[in-house]
C-alpha positions as CSV (number, residue, x, y, z in Angstrom):
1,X,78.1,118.8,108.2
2,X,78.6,118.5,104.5
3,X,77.6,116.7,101.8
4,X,81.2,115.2,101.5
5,X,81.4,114.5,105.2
6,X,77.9,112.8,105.4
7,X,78.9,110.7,102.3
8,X,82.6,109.8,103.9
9,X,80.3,108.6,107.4
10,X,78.2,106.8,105.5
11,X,80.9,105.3,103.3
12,X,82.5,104.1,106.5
13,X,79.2,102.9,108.0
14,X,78.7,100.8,105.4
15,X,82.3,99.3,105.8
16,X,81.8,98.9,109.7
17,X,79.0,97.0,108.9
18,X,80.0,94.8,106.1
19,X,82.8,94.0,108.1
20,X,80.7,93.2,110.9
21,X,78.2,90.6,109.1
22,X,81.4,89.2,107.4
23,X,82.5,88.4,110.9
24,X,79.2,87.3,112.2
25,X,78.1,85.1,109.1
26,X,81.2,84.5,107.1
27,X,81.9,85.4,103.4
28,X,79.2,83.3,102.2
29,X,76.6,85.0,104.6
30,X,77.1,89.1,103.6
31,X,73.8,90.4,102.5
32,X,73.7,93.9,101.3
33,X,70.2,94.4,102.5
34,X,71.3,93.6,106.2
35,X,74.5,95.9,105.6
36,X,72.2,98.6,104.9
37,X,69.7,98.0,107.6
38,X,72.9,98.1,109.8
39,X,74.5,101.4,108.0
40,X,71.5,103.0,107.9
41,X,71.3,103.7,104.1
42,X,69.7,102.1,101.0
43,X,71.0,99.2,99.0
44,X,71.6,101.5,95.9
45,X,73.6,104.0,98.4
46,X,75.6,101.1,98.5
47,X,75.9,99.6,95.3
48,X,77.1,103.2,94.2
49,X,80.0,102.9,96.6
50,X,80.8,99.6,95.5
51,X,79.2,98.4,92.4
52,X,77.8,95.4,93.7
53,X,78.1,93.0,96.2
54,X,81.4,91.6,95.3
55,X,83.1,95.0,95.3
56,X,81.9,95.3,98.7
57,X,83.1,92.0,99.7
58,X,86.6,92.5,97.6
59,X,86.7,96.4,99.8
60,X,86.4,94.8,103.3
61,X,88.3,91.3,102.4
62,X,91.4,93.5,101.3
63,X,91.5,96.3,104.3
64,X,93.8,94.3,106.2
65,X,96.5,93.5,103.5
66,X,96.3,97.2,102.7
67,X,97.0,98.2,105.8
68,X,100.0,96.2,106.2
69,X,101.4,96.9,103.5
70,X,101.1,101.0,103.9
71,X,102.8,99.9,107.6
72,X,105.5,98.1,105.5
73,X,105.9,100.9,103.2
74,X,106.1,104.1,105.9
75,X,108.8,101.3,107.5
76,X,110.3,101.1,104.0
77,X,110.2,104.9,103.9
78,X,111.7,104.8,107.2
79,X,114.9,102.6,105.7
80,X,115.2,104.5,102.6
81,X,115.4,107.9,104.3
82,X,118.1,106.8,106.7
83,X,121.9,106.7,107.0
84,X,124.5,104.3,108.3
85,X,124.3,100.4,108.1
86,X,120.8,98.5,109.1
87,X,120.8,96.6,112.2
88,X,118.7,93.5,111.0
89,X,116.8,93.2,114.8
90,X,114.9,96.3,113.2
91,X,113.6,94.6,110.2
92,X,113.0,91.9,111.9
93,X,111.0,93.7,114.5
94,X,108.6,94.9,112.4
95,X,107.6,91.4,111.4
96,X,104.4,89.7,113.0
97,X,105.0,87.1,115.8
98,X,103.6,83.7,113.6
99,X,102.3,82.0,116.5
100,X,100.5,84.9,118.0
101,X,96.6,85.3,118.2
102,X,96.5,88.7,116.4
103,X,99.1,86.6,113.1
104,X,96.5,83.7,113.5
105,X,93.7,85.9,113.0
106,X,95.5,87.7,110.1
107,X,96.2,83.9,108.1
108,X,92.9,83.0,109.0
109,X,91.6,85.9,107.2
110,X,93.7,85.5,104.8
111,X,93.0,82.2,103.6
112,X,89.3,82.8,103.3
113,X,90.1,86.0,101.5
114,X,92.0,83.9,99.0
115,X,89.3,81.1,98.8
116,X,86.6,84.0,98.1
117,X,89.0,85.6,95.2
118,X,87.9,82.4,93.1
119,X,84.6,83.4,91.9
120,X,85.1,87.5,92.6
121,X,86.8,89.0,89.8
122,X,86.9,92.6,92.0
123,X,88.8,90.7,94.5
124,X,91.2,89.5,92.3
125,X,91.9,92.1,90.9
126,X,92.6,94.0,94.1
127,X,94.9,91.1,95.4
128,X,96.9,91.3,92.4
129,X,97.2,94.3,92.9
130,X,98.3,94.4,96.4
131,X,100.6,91.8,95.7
132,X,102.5,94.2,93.0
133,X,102.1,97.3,95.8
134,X,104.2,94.7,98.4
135,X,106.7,93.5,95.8
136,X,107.8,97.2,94.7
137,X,107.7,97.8,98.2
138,X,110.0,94.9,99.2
139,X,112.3,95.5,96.7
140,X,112.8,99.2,97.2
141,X,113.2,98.0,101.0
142,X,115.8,95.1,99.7
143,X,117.7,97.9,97.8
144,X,118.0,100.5,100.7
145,X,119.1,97.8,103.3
146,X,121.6,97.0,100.7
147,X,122.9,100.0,100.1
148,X,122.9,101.5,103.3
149,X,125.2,97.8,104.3
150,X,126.9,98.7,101.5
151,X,126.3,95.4,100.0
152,X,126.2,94.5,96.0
153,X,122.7,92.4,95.2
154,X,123.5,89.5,92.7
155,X,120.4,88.1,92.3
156,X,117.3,88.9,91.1
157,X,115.0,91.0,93.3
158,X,111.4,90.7,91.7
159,X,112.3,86.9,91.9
160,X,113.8,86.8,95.4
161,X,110.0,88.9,96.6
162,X,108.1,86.7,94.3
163,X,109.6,83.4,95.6
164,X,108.9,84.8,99.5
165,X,105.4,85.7,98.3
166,X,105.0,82.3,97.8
167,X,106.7,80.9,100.7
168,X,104.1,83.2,102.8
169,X,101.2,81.1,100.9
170,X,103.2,77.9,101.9
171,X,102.8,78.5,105.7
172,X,99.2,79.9,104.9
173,X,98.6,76.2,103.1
174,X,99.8,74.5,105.7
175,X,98.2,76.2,108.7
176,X,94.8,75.3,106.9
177,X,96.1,71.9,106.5
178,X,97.1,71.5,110.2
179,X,93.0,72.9,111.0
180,X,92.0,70.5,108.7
181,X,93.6,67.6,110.1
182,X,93.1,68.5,114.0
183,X,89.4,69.3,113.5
């Protein structure tokens, strides 16, 4: 095996098991000493991956949005490539059920990603941007659907992504709110 291998197994080690104290003792509860005990490394192995604790944290925390938003861009890719009008069932296929357990999970996560990003400049910094990765992405999607419907856009398209942005955070709000109150 070489070097870069063992460092790209380790790397993901490390991940596995920050991701797996996250789970087990929330945000709050990820200590780098027990995520190296768990990887198998040294706290500085770590700290050179990451920087410090909060890069770690901001890594992990962010892996999901990432992911979905490299799904939404191959889909975008997908769009942009094509010919012919857009049947909307397809776009709206690829969007997550909102009651199911797996969207749940993913608000959940969400939300406590969000609450962390006050006092973790790292994760911040990688939300933001995220955020501008899924806004270019939704536009260029916005502007292939429309041209391949053949359709002229007269209004804003930054402003129409940033105002559904928001509308996301909205039903994130309010699905804490509904925990809240219920217990």
């Amino acid at each position: 095996m070489t070097a870069t291998a063992i460092e790209t197994s380790k790397y993901e080690l490390i991940v596995v098991a920050a991701r797996r104290e996250i789970e087990e003792r929330g945000i709050v509860g990820l200590r780098v000493q027990e995520v190296a005990r768990q990887a198998n490394c040294s706290v500085s192995l770590i700290y050179r991956h990451f920087t410090s604790r909060d890069g770690l944290l901001a890594h992990v925390l962010t892996e999901d949005f990432a992911r979905n938003i490299q799904r939404w861009a191959e889909f975008t890719d997908g769009i942009e490539a094509g010919t012919g009008p857009v049947d909307y069932d397809v776009i709206i296929d690829q969007l997550p059920v909102p009651q199911s357990a797996e969207f749940r999970r993913m608000r959940w996560s969400r939300v406590q990603t969000l609450a962390a990003s006050v006092d973790n400049a790292p994760l911040r910094e990688r939300l933001s941007e995220l955020a501008r990765e899924f806004q270019a992405t939704s536009a260029r999607l916005i502007r292939a659907i429309a041209r391949r419907n053949d359709v002229t856009i007269d209004f804003d398209i930054s402003s129409f992504t940033q105002l559904t942005m928001s509308f996301a955070f909205m039903l994130i709000h309010n699905e804490c709110s509904r925990r809240t109150t219920n217990g």
